[in-house]
N, C-alpha and C positions, 0 to 999 in steps of 0.2 A: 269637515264641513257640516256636519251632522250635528251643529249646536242647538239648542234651544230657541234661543230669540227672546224679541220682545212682543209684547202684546198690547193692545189697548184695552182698558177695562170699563169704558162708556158706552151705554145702553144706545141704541138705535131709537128714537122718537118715531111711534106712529108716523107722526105728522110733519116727521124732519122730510128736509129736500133731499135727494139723491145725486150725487155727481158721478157720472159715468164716463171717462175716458178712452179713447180708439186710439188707436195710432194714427188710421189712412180714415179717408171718406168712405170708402164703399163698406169698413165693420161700421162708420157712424149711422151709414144710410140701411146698414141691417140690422141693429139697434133700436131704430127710429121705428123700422115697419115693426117689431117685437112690441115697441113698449106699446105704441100705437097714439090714442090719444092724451093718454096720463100727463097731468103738469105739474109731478112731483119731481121731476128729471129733468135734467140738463143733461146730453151729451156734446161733448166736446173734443176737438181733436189734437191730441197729446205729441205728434208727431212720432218721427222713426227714432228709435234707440230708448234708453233709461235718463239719460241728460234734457234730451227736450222732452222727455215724457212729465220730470220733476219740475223743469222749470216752468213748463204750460200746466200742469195741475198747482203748483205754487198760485201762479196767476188766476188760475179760475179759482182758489181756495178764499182769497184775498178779495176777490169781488162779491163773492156769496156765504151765505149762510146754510151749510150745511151738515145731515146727519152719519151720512153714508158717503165713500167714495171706493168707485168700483174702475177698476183694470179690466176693459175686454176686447177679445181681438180672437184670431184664428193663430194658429200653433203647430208646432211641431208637436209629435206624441213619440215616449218612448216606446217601444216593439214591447206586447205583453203586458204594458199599462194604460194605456190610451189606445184605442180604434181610432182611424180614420170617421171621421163622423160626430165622435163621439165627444161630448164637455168633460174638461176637469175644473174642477173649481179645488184653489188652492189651501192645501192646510200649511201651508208656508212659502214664503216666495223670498227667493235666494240670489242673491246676487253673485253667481257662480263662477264667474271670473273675474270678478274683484280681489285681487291678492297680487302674490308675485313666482314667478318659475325661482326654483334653485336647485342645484344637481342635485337634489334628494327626492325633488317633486316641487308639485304646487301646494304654496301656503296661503290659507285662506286671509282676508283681511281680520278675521278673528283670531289667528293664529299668530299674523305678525302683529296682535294688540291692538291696532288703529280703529277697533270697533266689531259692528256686527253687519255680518252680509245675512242674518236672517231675521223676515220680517216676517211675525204671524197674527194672521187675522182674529177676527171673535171666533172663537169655537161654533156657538149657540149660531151667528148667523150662517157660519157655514152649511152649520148641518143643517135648520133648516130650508137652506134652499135645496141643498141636496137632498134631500127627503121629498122636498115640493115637487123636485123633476123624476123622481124615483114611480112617485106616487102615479104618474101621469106617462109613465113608461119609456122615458125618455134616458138613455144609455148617458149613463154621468158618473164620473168616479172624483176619488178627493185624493190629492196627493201632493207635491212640492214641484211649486212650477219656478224653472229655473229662468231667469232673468239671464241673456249672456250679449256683449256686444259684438261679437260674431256669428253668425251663425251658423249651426253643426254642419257640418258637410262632410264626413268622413268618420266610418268606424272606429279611428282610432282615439278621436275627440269623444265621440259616444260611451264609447268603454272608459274610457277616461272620467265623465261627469258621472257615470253612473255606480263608480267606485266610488266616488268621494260622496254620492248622494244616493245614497239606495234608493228610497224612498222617490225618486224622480219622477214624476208623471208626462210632463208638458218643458214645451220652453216656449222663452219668449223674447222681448226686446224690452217692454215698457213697462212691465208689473213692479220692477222692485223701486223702480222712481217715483211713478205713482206712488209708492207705498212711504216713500218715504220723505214726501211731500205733503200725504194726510197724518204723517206721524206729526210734524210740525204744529199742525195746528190741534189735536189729540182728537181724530177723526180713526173712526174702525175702517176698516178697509180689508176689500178681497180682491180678488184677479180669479178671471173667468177665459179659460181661453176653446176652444173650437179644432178640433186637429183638420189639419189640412194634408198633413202628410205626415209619413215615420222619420224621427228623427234617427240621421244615420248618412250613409255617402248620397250627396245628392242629386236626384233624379225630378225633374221639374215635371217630365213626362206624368210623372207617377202621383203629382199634387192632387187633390182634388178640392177645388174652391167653390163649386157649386155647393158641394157635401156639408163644409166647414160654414159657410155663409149661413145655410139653413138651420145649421144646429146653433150659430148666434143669436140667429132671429128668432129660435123657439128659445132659447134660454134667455133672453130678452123678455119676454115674452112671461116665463116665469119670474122672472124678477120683478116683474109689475105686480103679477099675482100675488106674490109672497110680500109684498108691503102696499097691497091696498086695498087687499082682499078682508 
């Protein structure tokens, strides 16, 4: 799974609009308080999974004129790469169970040919948002937030993704549709996500969504900064 990908290579506009995608209302509604009053942003809500995440960012792509579209939500974090609390902002967003089981293992949809499960963003705007929240002491790391339509619940799915994707930071539901929904129209695109918990056997006890919410709304919050400042 560890391929390269494709990239977009169009500059972000000062003055371009930004499309920001959630899954649920309540990352829309910490989003909202982050950006605050800026009217370079539209947030919009993508729904649950990767399929209505592409089909609702298709539709807001289609109505508006935009520079940037952005994936964000709260997340799972792998143990060692991601804190509870903590942002990852994606240096690639993977469609990581996009393939097929065969007694030898799982093969990626790059493996059996029918394309690429990896989609990566601009470099330059990565890093500088990561820098923006570095600067400001805001715990942020960059790494490969996997997209999956199930989610981890169990050790042995963990060790699983994280063999075939070293480099794993985060997961998620909606980043790699998004992403490949701004790829249609030749829009850069990131996915930002918020840990909430460890990805690993699940313990709902063990969530923390106060945590994950607040470091939305600050990472929100630098997002406005890094394109209006």
């Amino acid at each position: 799974m560890d391929t390269g990908g494709t990239s977009s290579h169009r500059s972000i506009s000062p003055s371009g609009r930004v499309l920001i995608m959630t899954a649920v209302e309540a990352e829309q509604q910490a989003v909202l308080r982050g950006i605050g009053d800026s009217d370079i942003f539209d947030v919009c809500l993508a729904g649950f999974g990767p399929a209505s995440a592409a089909a609702r960012t298709a539709a807001a792509l289609s109505a508006g004129d935009y520079a940037l579209v952005i994936s964000a939500g709260i997340g799972g974090g792998f143990p060692g790469k991601a804190e509870i609390g903590s942002i990852v902002v994606a240096s690639r967003m993977i469609a990581a169970d996009l393939g097929a089981e065969t007694p030898d293992g799982f093969l990626s949809v790059d493996e059996l040919g029918f394309g690429s499960s990896v989609i990566v963003p601009d470099e330059r705007i990565v890093q500088a948002l990561v820098e923006k929240m570095k600067s400001s002491d805001i715990p942020v790391h960059s790494g490969s937030i996997l997209t999956v339509t199930t989610g981890t619940g169990s050790a042995e799915t963990t060790a699983a993704l994280t063999a075939r994707c070293s480099d794993a930071a985060a997961e998620g539901m909606e980043g790699f549709g998004v992403a490949t929904a701004a790829g249609l129209w030749d829009i850069p695109v990131l996915e930002i996500r918020t840990i909430s918990n460890a990805v690993g056997p699940r313990d709902r006890s063990a969530w923390r969504m106060k945590e994950a919410f607040a470091a939305l709304e600050a990472a929100a919050a630098m997002i406005r900064r890094l394109f209006t400042e």
